[in-house]
N, C-alpha and C positions, 0 to 999 in steps of 0.2 A: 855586609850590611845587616844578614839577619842575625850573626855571632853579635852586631858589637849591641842592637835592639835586644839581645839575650842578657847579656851582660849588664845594660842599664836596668835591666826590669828588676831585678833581684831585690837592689837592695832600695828601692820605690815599693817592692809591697812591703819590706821586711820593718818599715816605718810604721804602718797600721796601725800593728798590736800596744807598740811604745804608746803613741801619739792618743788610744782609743782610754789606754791606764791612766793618763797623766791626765786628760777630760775628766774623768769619773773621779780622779782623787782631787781635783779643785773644787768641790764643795762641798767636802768636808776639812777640805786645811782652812777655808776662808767662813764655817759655821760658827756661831759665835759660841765659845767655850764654854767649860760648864760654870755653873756659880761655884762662887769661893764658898759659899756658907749659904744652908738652909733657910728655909721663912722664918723657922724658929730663933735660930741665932741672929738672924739680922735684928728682930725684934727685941731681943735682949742685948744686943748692942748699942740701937736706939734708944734704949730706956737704961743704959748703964747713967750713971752718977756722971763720969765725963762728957757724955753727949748731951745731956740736960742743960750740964751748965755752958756750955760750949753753944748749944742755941741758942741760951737766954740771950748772951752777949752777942752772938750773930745778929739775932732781929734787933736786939737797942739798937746795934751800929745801924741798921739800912735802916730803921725811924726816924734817929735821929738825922739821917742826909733826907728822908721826904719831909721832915720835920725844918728841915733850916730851909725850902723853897717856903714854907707856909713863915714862917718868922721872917723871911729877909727879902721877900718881895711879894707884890703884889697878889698872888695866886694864894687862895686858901680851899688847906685839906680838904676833903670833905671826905675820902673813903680810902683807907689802905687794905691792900690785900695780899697776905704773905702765904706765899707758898716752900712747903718744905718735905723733904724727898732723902730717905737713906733707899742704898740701891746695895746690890751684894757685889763685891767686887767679880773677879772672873780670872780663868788661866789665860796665860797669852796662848795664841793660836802660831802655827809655824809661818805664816808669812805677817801675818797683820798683830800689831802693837795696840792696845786700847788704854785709856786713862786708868782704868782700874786692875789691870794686870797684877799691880803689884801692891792689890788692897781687898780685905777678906770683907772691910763694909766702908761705903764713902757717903754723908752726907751734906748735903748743900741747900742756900735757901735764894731765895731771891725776891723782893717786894713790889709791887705796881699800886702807885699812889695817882688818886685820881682827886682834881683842883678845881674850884671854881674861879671863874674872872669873868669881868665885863667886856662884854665884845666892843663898847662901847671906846675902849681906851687899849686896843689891841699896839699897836706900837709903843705905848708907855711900860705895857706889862713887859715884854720884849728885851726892851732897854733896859728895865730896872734887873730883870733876870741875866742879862749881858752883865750889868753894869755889879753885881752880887759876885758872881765870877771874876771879874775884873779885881774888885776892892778886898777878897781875897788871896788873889795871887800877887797882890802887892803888900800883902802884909809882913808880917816879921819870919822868916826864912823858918821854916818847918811849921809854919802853922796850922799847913792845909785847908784843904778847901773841899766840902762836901757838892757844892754848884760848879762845874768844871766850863759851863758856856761864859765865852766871852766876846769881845767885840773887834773878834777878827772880821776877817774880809767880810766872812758867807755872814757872820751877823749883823753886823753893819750895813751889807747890801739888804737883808732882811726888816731891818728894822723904817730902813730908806722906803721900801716896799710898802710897808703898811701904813705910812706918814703923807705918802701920797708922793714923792722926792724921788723915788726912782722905779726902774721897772721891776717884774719878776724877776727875783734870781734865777731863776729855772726856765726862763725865755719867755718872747713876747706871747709863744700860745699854750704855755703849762698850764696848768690848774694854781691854782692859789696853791704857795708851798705852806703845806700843816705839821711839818719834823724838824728837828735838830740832834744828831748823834755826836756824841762825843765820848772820851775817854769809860765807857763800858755804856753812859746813862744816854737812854733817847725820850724826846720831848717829842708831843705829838698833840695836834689841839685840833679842833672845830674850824673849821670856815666860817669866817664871818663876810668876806665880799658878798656884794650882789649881783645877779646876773647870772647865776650858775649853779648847776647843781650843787645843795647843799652836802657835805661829808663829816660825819660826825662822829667822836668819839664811842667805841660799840663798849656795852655792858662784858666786867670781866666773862672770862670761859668761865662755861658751867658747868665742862667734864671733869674739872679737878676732885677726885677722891678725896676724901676725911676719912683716912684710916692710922691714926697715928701710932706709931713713927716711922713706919713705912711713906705714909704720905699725907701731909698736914697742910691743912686748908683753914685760915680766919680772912674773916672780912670784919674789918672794922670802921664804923658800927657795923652791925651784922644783917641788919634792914636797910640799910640804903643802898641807893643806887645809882646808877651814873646819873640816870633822866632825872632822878629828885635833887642830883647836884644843880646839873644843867639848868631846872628851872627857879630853883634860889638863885643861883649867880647870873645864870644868861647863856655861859658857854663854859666847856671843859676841856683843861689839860693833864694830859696822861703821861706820868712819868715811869718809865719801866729801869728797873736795877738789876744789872745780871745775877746770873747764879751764881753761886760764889760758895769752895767748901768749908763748911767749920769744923768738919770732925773726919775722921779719918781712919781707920783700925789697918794696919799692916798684916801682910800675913806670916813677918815676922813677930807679929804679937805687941810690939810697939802701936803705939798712940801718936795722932795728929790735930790739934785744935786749932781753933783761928784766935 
């Protein structure tokens, strides 16, 4: 019994040493790599000829989609705010794969437009915003459609909600639903029942950097504000557009725009 207790011991400690190296070398296979390219190159990549004109046309396109909720339904702009961000790419690491692995600079933008409307006619606004999605994707076969909400189930139930016709979608004791997500874009508005705590659309973040083109921050107009929407119209909706890249540098040297 004490041979075979000899015999198991052995190679139970001879595990230690392994098991103690392979600890201490997971964090740095899992630290995030080094940058592809300095502060200085990033910055002259931002500001190259390609990435200029490659933003311009970025921010038109997200404008023009917060630009067709203010023309095609009831809800008018009152404040856009685009945010834009080149970041330096990075080497892959030995276990983990990152988006920019295989990019020396990546930049992206994305826009949060904020609308006035009358709390007043909350289920009309609703419908006409369904009903803008809908008369879209009925249109002539590639034409697109910048408002992607329509009058499926959850809109439908939603709309029944605010008309007084049916219950919450989100059950008999949720909070009044204030979102709708769909295909990237989420809608997000003001409570207007009564009886409840009121929740209200917050004033964009105000940690966003102006350091361009590292990191580009407009608010347009550049003095207003959510509350000075809110008290022209009565209530606000908050439309956020994801990130999205327009430019690109490889670290084969090749180029990517949107």
């Amino acid at each position: 019994m004490r041979a075979f207790a000899r015999r198991t011991a052995g190679p139970k400690r001879a595990w230690g040493p392994w098991v103690l190296a392979v600890l201490l070398a997971l964090p740095a296979c899992s630290a995030t790599p080094d940058r592809a390219v300095s502060g200085k190159q990033l910055r002259k990549f931002g500001e190259s000829g390609q990435a200029v004109g490659a933003r311009k046309r970025a921010e038109q396109q997200l404008r023009d989609v917060a630009r067709a909720y203010d023309d095609r339904t009831p809800l008018s702009l009152g404040l856009v705010v685009v945010h834009d961000v080149c970041v330096p790419g990075s080497g892959p690491g030995w276990f983990f794969q990152q988006k920019t692995d295989n990019y020396k600079v990546v930049c992206s933008m994305n826009i949060t437009a904020y609308y006035g409307a009358d709390p007043r006619h909350m289920a009309d606004t609703l419908d006409e915003i369904l009903t803008a999605g809908d008369n879209a994707r009925g249109g002539p076969s590639g034409s697109g459609s910048p408002i992607p909400f329509q009058h499926d189930d959850q809109g439908k139930r939603l709309v029944a909600y605010y008309r007084g016709h049916g219950p919450n979608p989100q059950g008999p004791q949720a909070a009044e639903p204030t979102r709708l997500a769909t295909a990237g874009q989420t809608l997000t508005w003001d409570t207007t029942r009564s009886g409840a705590p009121r929740r209200l659309v917050e004033e964009p973040y105000a940690g966003l950097v102006d350091d361009p083109p590292v990191s580009r921050v407009v608010r347009d107009p550049n003095t207003t504000t959510v509350a000075a929407v809110r008290k022209r119209y009565g209530m606000v909706f908050k439309l956020e557009l994801p990130y999205s890249d327009y430019f690109g540098v490889l670290k084969n040297g090749r180029t990517r725009t949107r």
